[in-house]
N, C-alpha and C positions, 0 to 999 in steps of 0.2 A: 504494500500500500504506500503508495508515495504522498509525503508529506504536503498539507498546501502548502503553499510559496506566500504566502500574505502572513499567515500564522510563524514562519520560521523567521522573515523577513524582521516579525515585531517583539521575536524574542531576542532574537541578536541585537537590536537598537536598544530593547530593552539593559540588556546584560553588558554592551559596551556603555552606557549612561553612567550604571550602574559601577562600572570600573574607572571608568573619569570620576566621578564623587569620589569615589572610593579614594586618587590616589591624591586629591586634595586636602581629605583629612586623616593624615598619618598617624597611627597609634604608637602606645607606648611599645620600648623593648621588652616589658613587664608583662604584658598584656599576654602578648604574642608567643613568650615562655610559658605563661599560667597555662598558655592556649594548645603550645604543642606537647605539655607536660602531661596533659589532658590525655590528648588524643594516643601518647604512647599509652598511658597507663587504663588503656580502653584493650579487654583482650577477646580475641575471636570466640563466636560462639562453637564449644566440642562439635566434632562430628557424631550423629545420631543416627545415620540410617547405616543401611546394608553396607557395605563395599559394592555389592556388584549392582547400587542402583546412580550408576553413571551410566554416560551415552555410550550407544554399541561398539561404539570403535574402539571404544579403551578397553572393552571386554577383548575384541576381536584381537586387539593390539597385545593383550597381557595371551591370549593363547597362542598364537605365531609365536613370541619370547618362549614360552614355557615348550612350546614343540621344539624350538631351535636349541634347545639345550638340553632337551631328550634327545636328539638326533647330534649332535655334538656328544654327548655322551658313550651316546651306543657305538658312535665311529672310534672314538677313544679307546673304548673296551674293545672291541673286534678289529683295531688297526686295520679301519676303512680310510687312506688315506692315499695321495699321490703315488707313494713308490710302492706301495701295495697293487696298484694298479697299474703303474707301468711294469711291477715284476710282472704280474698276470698278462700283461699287453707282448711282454718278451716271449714267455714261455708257449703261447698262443700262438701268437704272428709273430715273428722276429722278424720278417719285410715290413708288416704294418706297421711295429713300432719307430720307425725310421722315418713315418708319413705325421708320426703323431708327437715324437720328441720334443718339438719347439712347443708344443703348449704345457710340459710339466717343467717346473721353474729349476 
């Protein structure tokens, strides 16, 4: 839904107005202390719900993480790795591995 243009128009006039006053009557250093003393000493309300009641991607996002390091894991344990596959690529095709050399590092 796009915003009207007359209503956005009267809040921006409004709000720079609002910033001219503003910077003609300057407050104290005091003031401005009391003021950001405040706002630290202001703490977040705890989290209360689920974990898993965030948007789907963060779900989707946390199960791709958790499969990539089951599958990182099981290559670890079972030395699923490059030269695992290049021995395998030798002992198979020892022509083919000649075609395929320049892509293990």
């Amino acid at each position: 839904m796009k915003p009207d243009d007359e209503s956005v128009k009267a809040i921006e006039k409004a709000l720079k107005a609002a910033y001219r006053k503003a910077l003609s009557k300057p407050v104290r250093p005091e003031w401005e202390k009391q003021v950001m003393s405040h706002v630290y000493s202001l703490t977040a309300p705890s989290f209360q719900g689920n974990p898993w009641d965030v948007p789907a991607i963060w779900r989707v996002a946390a199960a791709v993480c958790m499969s990539a390091l089951i599958i990182l894991a099981f290559s670890l344990i079972n030395n699923l790795g490059p030269e695992y596959e290049a021995a395998r690529l030798l002992l198979e095709d020892p022509l083919g591995l000649t075609f395929v050399q320049p892509l293990f590092p």
